[in-house]
DRENDO-1510 file (C-alpha; in Angstrom, 1 decimal, always signed):
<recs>
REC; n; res; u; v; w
REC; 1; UNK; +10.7; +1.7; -27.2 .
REC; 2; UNK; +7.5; +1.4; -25.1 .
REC; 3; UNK; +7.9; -2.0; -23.7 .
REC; 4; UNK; +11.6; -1.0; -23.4 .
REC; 5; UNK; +10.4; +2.4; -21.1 .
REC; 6; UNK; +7.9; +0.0; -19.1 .
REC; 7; UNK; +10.6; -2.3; -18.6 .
REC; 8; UNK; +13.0; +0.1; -17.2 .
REC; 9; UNK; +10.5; +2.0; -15.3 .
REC; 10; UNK; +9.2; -1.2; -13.7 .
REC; 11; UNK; +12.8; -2.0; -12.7 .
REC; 12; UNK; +13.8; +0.8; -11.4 .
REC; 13; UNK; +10.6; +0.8; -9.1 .
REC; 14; UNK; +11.4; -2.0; -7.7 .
REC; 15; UNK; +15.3; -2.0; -7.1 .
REC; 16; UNK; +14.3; +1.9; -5.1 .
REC; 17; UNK; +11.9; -0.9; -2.7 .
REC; 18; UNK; +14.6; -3.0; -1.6 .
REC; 19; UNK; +15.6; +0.5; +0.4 .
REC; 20; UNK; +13.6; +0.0; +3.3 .
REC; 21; UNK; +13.7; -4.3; +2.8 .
REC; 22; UNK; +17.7; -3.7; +3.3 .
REC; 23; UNK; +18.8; -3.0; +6.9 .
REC; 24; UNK; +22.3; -2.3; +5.6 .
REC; 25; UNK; +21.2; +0.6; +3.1 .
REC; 26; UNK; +18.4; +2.1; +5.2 .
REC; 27; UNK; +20.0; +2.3; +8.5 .
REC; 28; UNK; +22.6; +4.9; +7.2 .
REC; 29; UNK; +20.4; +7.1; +4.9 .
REC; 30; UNK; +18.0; +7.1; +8.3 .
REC; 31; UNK; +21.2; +8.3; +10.3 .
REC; 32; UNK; +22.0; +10.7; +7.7 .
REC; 33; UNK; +18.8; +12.3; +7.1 .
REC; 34; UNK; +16.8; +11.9; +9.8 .
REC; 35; UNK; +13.9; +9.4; +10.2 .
REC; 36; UNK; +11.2; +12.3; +8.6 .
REC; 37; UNK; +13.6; +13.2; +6.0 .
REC; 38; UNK; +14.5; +9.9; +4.7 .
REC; 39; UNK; +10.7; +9.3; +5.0 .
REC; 40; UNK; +10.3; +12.3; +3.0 .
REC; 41; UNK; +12.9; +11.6; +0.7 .
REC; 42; UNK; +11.9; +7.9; +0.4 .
REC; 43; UNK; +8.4; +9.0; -0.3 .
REC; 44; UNK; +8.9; +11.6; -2.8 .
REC; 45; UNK; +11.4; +9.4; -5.4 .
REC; 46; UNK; +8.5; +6.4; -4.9 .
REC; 47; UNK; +6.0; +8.5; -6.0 .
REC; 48; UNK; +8.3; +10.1; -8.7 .
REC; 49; UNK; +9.0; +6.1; -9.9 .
REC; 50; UNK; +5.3; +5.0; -9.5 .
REC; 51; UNK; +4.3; +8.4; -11.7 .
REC; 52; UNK; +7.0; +6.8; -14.5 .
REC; 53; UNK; +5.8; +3.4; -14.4 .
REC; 54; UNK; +1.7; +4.4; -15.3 .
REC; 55; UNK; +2.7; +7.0; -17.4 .
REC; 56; UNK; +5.3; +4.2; -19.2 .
REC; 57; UNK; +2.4; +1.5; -19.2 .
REC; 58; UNK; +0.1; +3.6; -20.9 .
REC; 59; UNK; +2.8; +4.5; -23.4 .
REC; 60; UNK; +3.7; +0.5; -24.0 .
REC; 61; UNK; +1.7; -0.8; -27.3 .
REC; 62; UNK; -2.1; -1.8; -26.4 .
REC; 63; UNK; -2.7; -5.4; -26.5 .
REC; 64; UNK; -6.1; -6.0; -25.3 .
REC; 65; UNK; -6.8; -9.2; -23.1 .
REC; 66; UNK; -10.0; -8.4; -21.5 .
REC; 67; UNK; -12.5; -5.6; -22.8 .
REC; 68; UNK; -13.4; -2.5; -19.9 .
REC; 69; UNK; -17.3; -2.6; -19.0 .
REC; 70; UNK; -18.9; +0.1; -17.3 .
REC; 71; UNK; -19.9; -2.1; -14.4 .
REC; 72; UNK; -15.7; -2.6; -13.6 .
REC; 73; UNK; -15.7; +1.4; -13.4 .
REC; 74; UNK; -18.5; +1.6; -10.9 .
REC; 75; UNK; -16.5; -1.3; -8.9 .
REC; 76; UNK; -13.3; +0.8; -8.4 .
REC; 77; UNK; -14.7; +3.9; -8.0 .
REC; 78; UNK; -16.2; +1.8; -4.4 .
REC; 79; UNK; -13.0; +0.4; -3.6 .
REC; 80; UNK; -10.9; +3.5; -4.0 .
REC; 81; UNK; -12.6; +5.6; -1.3 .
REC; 82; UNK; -11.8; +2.4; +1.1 .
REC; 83; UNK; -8.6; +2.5; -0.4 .
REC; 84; UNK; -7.5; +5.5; +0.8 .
REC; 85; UNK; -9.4; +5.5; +4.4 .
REC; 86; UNK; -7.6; +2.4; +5.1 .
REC; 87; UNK; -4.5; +4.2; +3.9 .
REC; 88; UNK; -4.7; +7.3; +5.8 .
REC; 89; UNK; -5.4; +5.1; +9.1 .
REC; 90; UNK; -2.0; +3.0; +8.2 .
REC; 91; UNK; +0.4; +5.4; +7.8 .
REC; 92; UNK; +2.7; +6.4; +10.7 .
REC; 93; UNK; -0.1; +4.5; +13.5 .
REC; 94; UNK; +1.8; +2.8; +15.8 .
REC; 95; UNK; +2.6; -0.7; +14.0 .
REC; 96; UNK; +5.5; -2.7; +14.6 .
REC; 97; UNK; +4.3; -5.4; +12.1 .
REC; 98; UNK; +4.9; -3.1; +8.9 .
REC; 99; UNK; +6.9; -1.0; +6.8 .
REC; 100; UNK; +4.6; +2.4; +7.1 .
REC; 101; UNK; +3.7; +1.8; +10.7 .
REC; 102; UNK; +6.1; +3.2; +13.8 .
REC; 103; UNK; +7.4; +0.9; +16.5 .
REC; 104; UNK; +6.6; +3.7; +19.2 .
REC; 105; UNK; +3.5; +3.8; +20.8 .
REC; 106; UNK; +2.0; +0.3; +20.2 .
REC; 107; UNK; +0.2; -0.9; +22.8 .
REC; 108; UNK; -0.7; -4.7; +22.1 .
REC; 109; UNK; -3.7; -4.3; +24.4 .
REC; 110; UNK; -5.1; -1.5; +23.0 .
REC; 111; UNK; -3.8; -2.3; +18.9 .
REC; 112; UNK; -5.8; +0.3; +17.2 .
REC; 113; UNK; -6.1; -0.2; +13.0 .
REC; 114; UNK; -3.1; -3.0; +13.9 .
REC; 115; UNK; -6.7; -4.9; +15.1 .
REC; 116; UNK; -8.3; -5.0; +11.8 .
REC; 117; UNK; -4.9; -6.3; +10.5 .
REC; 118; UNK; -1.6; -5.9; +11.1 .
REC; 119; UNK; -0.7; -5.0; +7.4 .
REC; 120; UNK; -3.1; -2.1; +6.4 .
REC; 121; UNK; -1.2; -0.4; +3.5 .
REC; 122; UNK; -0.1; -3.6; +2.3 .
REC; 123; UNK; -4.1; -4.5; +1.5 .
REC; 124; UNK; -5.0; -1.1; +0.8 .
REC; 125; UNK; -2.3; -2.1; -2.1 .
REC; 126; UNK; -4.0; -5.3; -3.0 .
REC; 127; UNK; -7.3; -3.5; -3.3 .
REC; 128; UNK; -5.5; -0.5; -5.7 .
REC; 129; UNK; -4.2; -2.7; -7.6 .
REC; 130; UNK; -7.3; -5.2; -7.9 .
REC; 131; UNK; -9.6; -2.6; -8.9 .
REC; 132; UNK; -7.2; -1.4; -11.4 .
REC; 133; UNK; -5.9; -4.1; -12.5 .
REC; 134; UNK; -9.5; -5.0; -13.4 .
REC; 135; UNK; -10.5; -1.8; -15.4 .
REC; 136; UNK; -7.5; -1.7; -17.4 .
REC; 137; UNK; -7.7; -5.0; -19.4 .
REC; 138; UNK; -4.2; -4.7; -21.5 .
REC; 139; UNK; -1.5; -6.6; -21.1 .
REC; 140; UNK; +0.9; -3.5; -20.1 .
REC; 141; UNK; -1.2; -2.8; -17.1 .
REC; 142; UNK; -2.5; -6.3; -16.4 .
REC; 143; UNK; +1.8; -6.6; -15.7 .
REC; 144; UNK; +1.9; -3.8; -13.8 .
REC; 145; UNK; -1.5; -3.8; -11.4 .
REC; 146; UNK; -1.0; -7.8; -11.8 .
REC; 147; UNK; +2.5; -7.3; -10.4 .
REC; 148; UNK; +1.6; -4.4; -7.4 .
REC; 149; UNK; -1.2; -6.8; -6.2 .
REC; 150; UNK; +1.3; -10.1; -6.4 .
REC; 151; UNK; +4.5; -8.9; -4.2 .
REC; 152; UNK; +1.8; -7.1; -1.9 .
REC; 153; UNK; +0.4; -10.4; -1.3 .
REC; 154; UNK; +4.0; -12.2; -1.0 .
REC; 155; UNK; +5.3; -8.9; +1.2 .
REC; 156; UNK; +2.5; -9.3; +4.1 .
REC; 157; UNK; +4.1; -12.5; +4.9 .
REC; 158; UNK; +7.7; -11.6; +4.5 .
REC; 159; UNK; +7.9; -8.5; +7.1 .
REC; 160; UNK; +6.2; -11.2; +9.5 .
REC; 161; UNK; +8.9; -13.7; +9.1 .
REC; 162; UNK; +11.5; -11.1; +8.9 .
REC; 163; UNK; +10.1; -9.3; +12.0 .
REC; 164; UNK; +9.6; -13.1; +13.7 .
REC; 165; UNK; +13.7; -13.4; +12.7 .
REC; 166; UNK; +14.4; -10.1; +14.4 .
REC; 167; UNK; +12.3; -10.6; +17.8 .
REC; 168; UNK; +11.6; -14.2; +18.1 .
REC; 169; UNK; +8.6; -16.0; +18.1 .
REC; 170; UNK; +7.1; -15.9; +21.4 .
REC; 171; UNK; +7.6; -11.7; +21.3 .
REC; 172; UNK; +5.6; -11.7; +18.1 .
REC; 173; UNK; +3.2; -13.7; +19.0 .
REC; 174; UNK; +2.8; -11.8; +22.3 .
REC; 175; UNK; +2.3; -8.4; +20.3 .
REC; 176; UNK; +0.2; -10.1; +17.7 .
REC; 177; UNK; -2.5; -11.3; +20.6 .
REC; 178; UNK; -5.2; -9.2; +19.6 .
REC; 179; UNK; -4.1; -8.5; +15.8 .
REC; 180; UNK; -4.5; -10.8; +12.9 .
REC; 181; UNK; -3.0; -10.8; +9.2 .
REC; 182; UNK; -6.3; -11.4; +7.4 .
REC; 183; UNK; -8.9; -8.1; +7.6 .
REC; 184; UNK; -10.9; -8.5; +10.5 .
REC; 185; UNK; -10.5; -12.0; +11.4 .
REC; 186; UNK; -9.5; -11.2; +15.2 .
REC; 187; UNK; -12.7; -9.1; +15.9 .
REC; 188; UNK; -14.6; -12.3; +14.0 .
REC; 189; UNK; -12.8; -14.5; +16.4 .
REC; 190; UNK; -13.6; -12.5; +19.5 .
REC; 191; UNK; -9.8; -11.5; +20.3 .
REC; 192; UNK; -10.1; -8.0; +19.3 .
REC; 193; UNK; -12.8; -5.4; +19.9 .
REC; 194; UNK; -12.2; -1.9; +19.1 .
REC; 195; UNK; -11.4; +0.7; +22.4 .
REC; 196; UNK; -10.7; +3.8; +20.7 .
REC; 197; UNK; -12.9; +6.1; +18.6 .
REC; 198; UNK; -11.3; +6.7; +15.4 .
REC; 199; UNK; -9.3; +9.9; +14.2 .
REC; 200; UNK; -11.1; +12.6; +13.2 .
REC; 201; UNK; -8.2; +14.3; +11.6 .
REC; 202; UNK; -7.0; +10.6; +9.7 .
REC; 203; UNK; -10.9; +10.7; +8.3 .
REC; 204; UNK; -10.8; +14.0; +7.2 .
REC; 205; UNK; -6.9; +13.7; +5.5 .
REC; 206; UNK; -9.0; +11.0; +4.0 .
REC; 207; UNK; -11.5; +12.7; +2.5 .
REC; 208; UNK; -10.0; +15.4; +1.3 .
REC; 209; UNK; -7.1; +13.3; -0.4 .
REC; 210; UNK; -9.7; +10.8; -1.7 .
REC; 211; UNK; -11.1; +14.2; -3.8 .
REC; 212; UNK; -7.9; +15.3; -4.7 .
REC; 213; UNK; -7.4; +11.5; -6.3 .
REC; 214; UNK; -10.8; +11.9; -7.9 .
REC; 215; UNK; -10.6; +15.2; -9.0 .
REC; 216; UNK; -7.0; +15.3; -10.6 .
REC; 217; UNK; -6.8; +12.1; -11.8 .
REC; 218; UNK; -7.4; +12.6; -15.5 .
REC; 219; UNK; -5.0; +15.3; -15.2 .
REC; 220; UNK; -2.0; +13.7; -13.5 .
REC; 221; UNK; -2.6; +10.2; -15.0 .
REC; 222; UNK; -4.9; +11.0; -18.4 .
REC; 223; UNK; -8.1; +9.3; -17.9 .
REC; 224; UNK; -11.2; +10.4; -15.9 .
REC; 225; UNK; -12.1; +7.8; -13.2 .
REC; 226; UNK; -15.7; +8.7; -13.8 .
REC; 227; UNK; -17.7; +5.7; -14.6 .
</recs>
């Protein structure tokens, strides 16, 4: 019954991300609810799916693959306050290059976080589930984490062809001067420089929610991050 709960947990995680992937389903729960409300709606089941699908992989039978070492702790315990600043910096800036972004607001002179690169939640994802994915050496969550880090990957690359579909090429590439898809390679390259001073109120949302994480992790999810 474990790998049978993981299974349909997993599953139903990803059929509710097709939502905002499928103009045709979004469009008219957006018209209905209202952008905020669908976004809060949206949000809410997510999170309500993503609680299901650790609580189900720590549930599924224990099949070691790689033993934990406490050096692996320390690691994500570094990467998870990036995590969430990156996080907290992506969500709702002005991006027209992805999902959590807004197309309002985006000025392709003056990108912003769209600078460092134009899919911050996406690798704030790939980082999450690296670091986790390396702590918990079982094959339950070696699926999961393995899987979250996977279509994160894939899905930087498909909003960019689906946007490129949507706005043609010479658009995109006109908005995407001064931004690049890998971290930082447009300031490496000498096409971006940063013009704005960052968010004081996004670094302290950050803060405080990285504490929260720390704090009440072993009791939402079971297991003290603590090295």
């Amino acid at each position: 019954m474990g790998w049978l709960e993981f299974s349909l947990a997993g599953l139903a995680f990803m059929a509710t991300h097709l939502i905002p992937a499928t103009p045709r389903i979004k469009t008219p729960l957006v018209a209905a609810f209202g952008r905020v409300g669908y976004g809060i709606a949206f949000g809410a089941l997510a999170l309500g799916l993503l609680y299901w699908l650790i609580l189900a992989a720590a549930r599924a039978p224990f099949v070691e693959l790689w033993p934990q070492e406490i050096w692996m702790r320390w690691l994500a315990n570094i990467v998870m306050p990036l995590v969430i600043l990156i996080s907290s910096y992506a969500i709702a800036a002005p991006n027209p290059f992805a999902f959590e972004g807004r197309a309002s607001g985006f000025d392709p002179d003056r990108p912003g976080v769209v600078g460092i690169t134009r899919q911050p939640f996406l690798w704030a994802l790939v980082l999450w589930a690296a670091a986790h994915l390396l702590v918990n050496g079982d094959l339950a969550h070696a699926i999961l984490f393995g899987v979250f880090l996977l279509f994160s990957l894939i899905g930087m690359r498909a909003m960019e062809m689906r946007l490129i579909r949507r706005i043609g090429l010479a658009e995109f590439q006109r908005l995407a001067a001064q931004t690049s898809l890998i971290p930082c390679a447009a300031w490496f390259e000498g096409r971006w420089r940063p013009r704005r001073r960052p968010s004081a109120l996004r670094l302290t949302i950050a803060i405080f929610a990285w504490a929260a994480v720390f704090h009440l992790h072993e009791l939402v999810i079971g297991l003290s991050p603590a090295p």
